[in-house]
C-alpha positions as CSV (number, residue, x, y, z in Angstrom):
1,X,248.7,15.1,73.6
2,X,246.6,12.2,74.9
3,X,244.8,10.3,72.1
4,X,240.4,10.4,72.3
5,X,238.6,7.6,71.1
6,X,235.0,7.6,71.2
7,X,233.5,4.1,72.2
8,X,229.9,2.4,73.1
9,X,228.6,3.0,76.6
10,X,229.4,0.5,79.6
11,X,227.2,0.4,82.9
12,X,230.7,0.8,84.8
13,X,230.9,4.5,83.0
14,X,228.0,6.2,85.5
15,X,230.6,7.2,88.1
16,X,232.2,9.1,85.6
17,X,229.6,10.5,83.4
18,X,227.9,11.9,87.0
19,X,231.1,13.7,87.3
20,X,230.9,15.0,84.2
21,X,227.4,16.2,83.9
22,X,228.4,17.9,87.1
23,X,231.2,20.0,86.0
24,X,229.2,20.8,83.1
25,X,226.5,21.4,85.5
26,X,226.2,25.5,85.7
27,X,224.6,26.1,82.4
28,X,227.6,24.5,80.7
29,X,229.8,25.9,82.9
30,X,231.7,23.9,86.1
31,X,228.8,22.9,88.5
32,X,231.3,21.3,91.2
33,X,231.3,24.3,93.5
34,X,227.7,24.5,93.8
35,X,226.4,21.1,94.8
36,X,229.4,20.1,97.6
37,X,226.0,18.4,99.1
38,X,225.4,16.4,96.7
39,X,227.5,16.2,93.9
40,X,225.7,13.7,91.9
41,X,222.1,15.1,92.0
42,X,222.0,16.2,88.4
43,X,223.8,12.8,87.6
44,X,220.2,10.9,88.5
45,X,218.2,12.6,86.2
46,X,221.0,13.5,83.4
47,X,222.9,10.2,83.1
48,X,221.8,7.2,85.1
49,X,218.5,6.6,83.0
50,X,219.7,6.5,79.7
51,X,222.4,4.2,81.0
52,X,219.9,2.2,82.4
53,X,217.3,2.5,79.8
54,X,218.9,2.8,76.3
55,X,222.9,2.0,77.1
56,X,222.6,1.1,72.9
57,X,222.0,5.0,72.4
58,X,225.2,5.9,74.9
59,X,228.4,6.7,73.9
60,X,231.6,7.8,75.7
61,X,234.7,10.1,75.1
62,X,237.9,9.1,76.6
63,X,241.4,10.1,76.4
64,X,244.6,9.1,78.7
65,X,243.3,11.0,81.5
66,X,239.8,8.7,81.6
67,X,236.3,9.2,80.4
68,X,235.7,13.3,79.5
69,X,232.9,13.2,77.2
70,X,229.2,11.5,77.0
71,X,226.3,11.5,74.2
72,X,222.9,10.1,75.0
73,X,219.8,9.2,73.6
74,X,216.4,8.1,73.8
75,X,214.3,6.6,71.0
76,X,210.4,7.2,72.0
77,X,210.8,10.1,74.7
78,X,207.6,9.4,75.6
79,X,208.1,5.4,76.2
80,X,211.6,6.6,78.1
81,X,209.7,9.2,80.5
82,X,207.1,6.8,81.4
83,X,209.7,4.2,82.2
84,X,211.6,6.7,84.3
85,X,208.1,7.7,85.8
86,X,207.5,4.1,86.8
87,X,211.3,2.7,87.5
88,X,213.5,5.0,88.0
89,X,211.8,8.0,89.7
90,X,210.5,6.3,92.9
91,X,213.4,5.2,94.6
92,X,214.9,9.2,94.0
93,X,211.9,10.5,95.9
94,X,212.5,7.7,98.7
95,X,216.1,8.6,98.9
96,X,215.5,12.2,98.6
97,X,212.8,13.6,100.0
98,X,211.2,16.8,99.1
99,X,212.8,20.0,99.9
100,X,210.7,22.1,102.8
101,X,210.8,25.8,103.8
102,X,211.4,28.8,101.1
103,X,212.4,27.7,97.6
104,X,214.7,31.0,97.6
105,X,216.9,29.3,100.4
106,X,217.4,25.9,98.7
107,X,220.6,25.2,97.6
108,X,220.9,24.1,93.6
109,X,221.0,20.3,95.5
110,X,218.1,20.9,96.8
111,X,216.3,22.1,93.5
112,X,217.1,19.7,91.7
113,X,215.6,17.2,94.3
114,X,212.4,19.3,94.1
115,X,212.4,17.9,90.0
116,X,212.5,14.4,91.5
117,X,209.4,15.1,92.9
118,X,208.3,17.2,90.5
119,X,209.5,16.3,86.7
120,X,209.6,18.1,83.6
121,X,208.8,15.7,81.2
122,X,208.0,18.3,78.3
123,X,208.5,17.2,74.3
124,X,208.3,19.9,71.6
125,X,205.7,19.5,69.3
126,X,205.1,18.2,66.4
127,X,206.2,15.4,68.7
128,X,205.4,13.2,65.6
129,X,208.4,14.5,63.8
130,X,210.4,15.0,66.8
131,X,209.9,11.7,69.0
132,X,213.6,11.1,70.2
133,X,215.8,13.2,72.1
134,X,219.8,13.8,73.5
135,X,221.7,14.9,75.8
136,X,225.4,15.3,75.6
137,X,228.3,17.0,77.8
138,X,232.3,17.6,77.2
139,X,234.6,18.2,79.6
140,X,236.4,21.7,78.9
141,X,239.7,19.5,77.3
142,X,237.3,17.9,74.8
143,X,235.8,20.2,73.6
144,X,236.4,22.3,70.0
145,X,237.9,19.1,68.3
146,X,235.1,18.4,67.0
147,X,234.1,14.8,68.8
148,X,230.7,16.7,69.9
149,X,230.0,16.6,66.5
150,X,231.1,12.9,66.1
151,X,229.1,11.6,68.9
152,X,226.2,13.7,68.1
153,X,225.8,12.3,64.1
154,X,226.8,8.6,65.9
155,X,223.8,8.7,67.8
156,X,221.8,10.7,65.1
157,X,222.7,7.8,62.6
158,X,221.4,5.2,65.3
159,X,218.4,6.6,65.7
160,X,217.5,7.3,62.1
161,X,218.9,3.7,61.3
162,X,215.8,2.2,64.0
163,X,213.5,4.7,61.9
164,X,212.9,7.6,63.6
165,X,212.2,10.6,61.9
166,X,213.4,13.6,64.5
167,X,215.2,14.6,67.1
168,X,215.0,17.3,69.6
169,X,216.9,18.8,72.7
170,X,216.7,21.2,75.6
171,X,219.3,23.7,76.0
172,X,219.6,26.2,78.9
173,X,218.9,29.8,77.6
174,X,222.3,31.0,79.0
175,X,224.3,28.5,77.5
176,X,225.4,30.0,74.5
177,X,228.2,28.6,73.3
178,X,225.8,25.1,73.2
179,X,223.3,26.7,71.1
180,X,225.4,27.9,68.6
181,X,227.0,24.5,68.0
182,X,223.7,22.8,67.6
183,X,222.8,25.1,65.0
184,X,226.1,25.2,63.0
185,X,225.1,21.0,63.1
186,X,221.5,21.5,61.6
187,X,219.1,22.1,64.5
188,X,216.6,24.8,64.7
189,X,214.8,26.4,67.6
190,X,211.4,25.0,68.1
191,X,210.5,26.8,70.9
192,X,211.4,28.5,74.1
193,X,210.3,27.3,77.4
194,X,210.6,29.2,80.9
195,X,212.2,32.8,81.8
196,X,214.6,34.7,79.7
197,X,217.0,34.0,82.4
198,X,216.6,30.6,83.5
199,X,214.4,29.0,80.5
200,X,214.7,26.0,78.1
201,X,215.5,26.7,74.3
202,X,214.3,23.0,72.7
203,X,215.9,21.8,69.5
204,X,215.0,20.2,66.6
205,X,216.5,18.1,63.1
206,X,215.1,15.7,61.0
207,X,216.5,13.0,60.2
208,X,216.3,11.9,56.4
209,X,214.5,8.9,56.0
């Protein structure tokens, strides 16, 4: 059995945190087989920001086989969307421009493009007691060992440690298995976003002063 160890982001781990945010890309699920056009589409919005941004919040799971796990955070998601809005967002709707004809036909490559030109950057209110947010994925072999858990309350401590008093995240509606380990580590649903099929449950937990 290989050994995990959980260490600080490096700006030589995007190539493998975009493959892992893609085979964690269907809802939770293996993404792989349904962006062959452009496998690292999700990667742009879901990874290479916050390693760009606020590495210090970034942390990554590896084992003898490589890098199969990432946690990442944001301090002000405010401050970090307006940074992506002015730095990091442009050159994704120069590379990729916006997807023409009938939505219905994109494929899920093309979607996702379509959020380069048009983001979500929604924050649950109170926003005040909520102002950072995460975003972490596991590779099927690391997961139910508990390093979710780990890297979560890492980052957690970080951010209450720079003073923040909340934290929130999105999780797809049909990713159950994700929302049930969120709540069994002390966060509660703020609100629901979107369609009963394809919406947003956001997240929330204090963090004690």
């Amino acid at each position: 059995m290989s050994a995990f160890t959980i260490r600080s982001a490096r700006p030589d781990d995007q190539a493998a945190a975009y493959y892992i945010c893609l085979k964690t890309g269907d809802h939770g699920a293996d993404g792989e087989p349904f962006y062959g056009d452009d496998p690292d589409a999700l990667g742009r919005i879901f990874v290479g920001p916050y390693l760009a941004f606020e590495p210090e919040l970034g942390l990554m799971l590896e084992d003898g086989h490589g890098v199969c796990g990432y946690a990442f955070g944001a301090f002000d998601s405010r401050a970090f969307y307006s940074r992506y809005e002015s730095d990091w967002r442009p050159q994704l709707c120069a590379r990729h421009p916006m997807p023409q004809g009938d939505p219905s036909s994109w494929t899920r490559a093309q979607t996702v493009h379509s959020w380069y030109h048009h983001p979500d950057y929604y924050c649950p209110e109170p926003y005040e007691a909520y102002p950072s947010h995460m975003h972490i994925d596991l590779l099927e072999r690391a997961q139910g060992r508990g390093f979710g858990r780990q890297m979560m309350e890492q980052v957690m401590n970080t951010l209450q440690r720079r003073g923040s008093p909340g934290v929130h995240l999105g999780v797809s509606v049909r990713n159950d298995p994700a929302l049930g380990f969120y709540r069994r580590i002390g966060f509660t649903e703020l609100i629901r976003v979107g369609s009963a099929t394809d919406g947003v449950v956001y997240l929330g937990k204090a963090l004690d002063p």
